[in-house]
PLY file of the C-alpha trace (Angstrom):
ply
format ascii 1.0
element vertex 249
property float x
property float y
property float z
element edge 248
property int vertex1
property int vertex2
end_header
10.01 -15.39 9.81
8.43 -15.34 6.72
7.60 -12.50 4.45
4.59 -11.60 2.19
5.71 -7.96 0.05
3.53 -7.20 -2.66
2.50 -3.60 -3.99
0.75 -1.97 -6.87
3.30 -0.43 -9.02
4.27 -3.81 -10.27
7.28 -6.29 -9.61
9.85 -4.56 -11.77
9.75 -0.77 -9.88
12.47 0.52 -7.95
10.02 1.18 -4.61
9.43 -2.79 -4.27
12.98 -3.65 -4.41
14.23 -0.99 -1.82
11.49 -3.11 0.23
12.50 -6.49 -0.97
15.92 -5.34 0.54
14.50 -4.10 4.08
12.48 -7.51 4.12
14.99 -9.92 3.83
16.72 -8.58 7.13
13.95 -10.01 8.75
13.93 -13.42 7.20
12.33 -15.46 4.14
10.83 -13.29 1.32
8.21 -14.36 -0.74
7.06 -11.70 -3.15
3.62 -11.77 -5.22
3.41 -8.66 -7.22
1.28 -7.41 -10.38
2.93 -7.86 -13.75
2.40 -3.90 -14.46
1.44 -1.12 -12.75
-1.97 -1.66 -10.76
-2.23 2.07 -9.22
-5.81 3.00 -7.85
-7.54 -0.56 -7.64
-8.37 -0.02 -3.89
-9.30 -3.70 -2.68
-10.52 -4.92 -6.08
-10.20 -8.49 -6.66
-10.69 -10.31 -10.55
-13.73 -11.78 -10.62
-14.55 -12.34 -14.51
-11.37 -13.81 -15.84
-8.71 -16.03 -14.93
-5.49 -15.03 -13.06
-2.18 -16.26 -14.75
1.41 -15.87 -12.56
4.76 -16.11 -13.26
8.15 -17.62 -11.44
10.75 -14.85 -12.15
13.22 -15.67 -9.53
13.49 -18.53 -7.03
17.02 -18.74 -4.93
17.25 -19.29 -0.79
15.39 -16.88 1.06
13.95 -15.41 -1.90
11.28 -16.01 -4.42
9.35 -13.66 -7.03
6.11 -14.33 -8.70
4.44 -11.84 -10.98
1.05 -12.01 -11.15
-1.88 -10.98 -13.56
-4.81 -9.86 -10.84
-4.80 -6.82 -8.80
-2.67 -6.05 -5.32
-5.50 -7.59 -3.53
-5.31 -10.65 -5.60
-1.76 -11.48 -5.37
-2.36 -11.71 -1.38
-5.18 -14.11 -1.71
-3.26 -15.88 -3.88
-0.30 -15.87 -1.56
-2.27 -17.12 1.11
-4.59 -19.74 -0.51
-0.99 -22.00 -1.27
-1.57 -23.31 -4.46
1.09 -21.99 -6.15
3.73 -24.46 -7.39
5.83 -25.66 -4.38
4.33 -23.51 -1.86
5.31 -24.28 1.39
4.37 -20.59 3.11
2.68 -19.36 5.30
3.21 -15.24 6.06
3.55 -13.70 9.52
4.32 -10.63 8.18
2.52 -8.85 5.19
4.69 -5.42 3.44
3.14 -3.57 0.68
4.98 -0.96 -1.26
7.18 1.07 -1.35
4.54 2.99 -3.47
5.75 5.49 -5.61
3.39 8.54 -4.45
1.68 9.25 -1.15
-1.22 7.32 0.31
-2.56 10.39 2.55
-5.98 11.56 3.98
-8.63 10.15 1.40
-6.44 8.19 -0.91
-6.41 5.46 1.46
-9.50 4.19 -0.38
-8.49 4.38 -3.50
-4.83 3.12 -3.00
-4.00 -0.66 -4.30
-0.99 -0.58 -1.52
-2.87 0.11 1.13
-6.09 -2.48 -0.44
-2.92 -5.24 -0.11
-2.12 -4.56 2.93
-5.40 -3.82 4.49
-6.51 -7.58 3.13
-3.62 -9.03 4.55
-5.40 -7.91 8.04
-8.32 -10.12 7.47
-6.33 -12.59 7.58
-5.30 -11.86 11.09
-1.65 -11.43 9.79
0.70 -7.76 10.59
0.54 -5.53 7.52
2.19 -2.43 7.09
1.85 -0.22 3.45
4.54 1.95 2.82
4.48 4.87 0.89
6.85 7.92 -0.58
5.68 11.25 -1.33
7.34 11.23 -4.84
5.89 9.85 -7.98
9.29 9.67 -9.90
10.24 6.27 -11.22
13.44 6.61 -10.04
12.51 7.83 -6.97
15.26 7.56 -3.75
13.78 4.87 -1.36
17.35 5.36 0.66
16.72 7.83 3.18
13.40 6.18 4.27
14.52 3.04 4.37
16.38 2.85 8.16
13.00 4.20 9.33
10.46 1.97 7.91
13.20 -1.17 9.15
12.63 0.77 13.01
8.64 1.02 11.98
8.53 -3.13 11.24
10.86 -3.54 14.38
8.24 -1.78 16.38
5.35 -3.44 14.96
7.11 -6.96 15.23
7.53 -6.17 18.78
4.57 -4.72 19.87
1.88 -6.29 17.20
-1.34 -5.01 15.75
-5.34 -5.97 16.74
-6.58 -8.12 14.23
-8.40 -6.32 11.08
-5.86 -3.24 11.82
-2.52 -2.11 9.51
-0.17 0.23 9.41
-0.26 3.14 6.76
3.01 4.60 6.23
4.02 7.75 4.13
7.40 9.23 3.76
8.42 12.97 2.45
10.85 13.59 0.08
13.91 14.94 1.41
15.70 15.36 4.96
12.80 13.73 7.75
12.47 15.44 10.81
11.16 12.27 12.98
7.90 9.87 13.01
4.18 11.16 13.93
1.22 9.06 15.15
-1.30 11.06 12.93
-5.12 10.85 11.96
-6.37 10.73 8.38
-6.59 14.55 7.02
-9.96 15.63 5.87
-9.78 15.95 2.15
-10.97 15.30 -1.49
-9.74 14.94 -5.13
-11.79 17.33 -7.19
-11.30 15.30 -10.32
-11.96 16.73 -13.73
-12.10 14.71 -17.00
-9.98 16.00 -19.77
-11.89 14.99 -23.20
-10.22 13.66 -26.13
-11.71 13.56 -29.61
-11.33 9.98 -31.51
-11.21 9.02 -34.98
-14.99 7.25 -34.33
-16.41 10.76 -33.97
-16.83 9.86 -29.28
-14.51 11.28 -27.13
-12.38 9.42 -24.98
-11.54 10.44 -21.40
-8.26 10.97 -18.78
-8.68 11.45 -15.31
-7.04 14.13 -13.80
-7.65 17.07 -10.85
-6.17 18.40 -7.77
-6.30 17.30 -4.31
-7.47 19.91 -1.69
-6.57 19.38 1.83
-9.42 20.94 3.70
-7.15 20.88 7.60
-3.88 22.50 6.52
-3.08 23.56 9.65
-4.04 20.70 11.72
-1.06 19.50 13.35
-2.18 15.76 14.31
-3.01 14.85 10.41
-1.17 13.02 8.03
-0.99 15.91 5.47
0.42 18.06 8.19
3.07 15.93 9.18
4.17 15.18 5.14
4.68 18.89 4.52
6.30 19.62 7.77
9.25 16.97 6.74
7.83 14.17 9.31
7.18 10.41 8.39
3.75 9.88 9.07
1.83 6.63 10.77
-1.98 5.65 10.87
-3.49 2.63 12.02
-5.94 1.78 9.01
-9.24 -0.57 10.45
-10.92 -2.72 8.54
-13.99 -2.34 10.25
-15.43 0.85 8.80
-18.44 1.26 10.77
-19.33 4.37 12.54
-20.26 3.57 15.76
-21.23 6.81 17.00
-23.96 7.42 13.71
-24.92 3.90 14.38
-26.61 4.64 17.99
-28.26 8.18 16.33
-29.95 5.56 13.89
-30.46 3.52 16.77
-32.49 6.54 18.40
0 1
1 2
2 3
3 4
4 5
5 6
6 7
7 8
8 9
9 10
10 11
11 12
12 13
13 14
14 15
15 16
16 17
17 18
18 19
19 20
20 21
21 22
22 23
23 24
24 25
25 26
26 27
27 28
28 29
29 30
30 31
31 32
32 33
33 34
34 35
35 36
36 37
37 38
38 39
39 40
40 41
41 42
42 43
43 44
44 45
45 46
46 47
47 48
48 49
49 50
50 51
51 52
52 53
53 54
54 55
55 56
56 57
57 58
58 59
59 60
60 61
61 62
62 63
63 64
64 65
65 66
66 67
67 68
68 69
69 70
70 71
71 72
72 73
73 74
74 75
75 76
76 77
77 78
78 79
79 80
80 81
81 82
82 83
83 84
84 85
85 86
86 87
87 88
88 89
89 90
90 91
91 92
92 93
93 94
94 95
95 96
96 97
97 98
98 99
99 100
100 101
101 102
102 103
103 104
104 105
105 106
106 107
107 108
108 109
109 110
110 111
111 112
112 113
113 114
114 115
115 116
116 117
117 118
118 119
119 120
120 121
121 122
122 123
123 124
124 125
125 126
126 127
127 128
128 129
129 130
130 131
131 132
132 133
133 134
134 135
135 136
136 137
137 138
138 139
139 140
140 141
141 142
142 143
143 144
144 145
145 146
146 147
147 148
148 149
149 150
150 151
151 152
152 153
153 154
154 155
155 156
156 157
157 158
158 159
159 160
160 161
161 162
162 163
163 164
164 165
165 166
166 167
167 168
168 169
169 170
170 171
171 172
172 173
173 174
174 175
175 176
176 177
177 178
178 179
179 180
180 181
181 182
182 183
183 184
184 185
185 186
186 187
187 188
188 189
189 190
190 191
191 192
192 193
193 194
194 195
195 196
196 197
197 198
198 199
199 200
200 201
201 202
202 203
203 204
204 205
205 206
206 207
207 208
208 209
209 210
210 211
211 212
212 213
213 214
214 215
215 216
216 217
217 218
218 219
219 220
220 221
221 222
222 223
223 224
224 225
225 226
226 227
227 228
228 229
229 230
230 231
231 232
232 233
233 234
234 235
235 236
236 237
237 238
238 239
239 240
240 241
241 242
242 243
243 244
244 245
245 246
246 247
247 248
């Protein structure tokens, strides 16, 4: 079998070689990655400058390319074949392991979940894995024998085209796995302003996220903060069919 893993924290962070690792017991690994962190670019793709890559390993079963696009670039790059020697074609897509959660509404905004949710347009299975803990050296151990059971299952069983797998891990002792829906929530972002020496200010982005269904038991948030790995088929097809027939009307 052969292996796509790409994610958005770059190819040097400890989260994409814990998956490297759980990949290659499933066969050949190719790896596209960002060259640097790429958090928060959703399914943005480089449009007005060129994308540059480089080889940074190549041994059997393995091979590493760093690239200078977004999460969602370094799949379409995977998949057109024109890198050097590129003999590979992907039946399996992993994105991650992201460092931080990809819960309720940061699904959008999340460049793991953008990688993985392009690999489905392609027609190829593509899971995004996530861990509730932002540290850079963060402990991917503890997850790691259930996301191998999550890509045995999906392996087996397979996905409908244009659908992935979100995945999100809690930090500490898991409880189990739960099939969950996407919890109802927002960031309520603030900017914090900065004076500069041109006399302007200058701007960071920060806020807090409020869940607005604590206590519904079938979300992802739920399941997180109860101590339980959570699982959510992500479509790409993002039409609402019920609205669609009021319109209709």
């Amino acid at each position: 079998m052969n292996i796509l893993v790409t994610n958005d924290d770059g190819f040097q962070s400890k989260g994409i070689k814990a998956l490297i690792e759980i990949a290659r017991g499933f066969g050949n690994v190719l790896v596209v990655a960002p060259d640097s962190a790429r958090s928060a670019q959703s399914s943005a793709l480089t449009v007005s400058m060129p994308i540059t890559y480089n080889e940074i390993l190549k041994e059997d079963n393995l091979r590493i390319i760093s690239c200078s696009g977004t999460p969602a670039d370094c799949v379409k790059l995977a998949f057109s074949r024109q890198l050097p020697d590129m003999d590979f074609e992907p039946d399996l897509v992993l994105s991650g392991i992201n460092h931080g959660s990809n819960s309720s509404i940061n699904i959008i905004y999340s460049g793991t979940m953008g990688a993985a949710i392009d690999a489905a347009l392609y027609g190829k299975l593509s899971i995004g894995f996530s861990l509730c803990d932002h540290s850079l050296n963060a402990d991917f151990s503890f997850a790691g024998e259930y996301f191998t059971e999550i890509i045995k299952n999906t392996l087996k069983n397979g996905l409908p085209y244009g659908v992935c797998l979100n995945v999100n891990a809690p930090v500490g002792k898991i409880k189990g796995v739960k099939y969950c829906r996407q919890s109802k929530g927002a960031w309520r972002e603030e900017f914090l302003a900065y004076p500069t020496p041109y006399g302007k200010s200058c701007f960071w982005l920060t806020g807090d996220f409020i869940n607005e269904e604590p206590h519904s038991a079938d979300t992802d948030e739920w399941a997180l903060n109860n101590g339980y790995i959570s699982i959510q088929p992500v479509q790409t097809d993002m039409t609402d069919y019920g609205f669609l027939e009021n319109l209709k009307k």
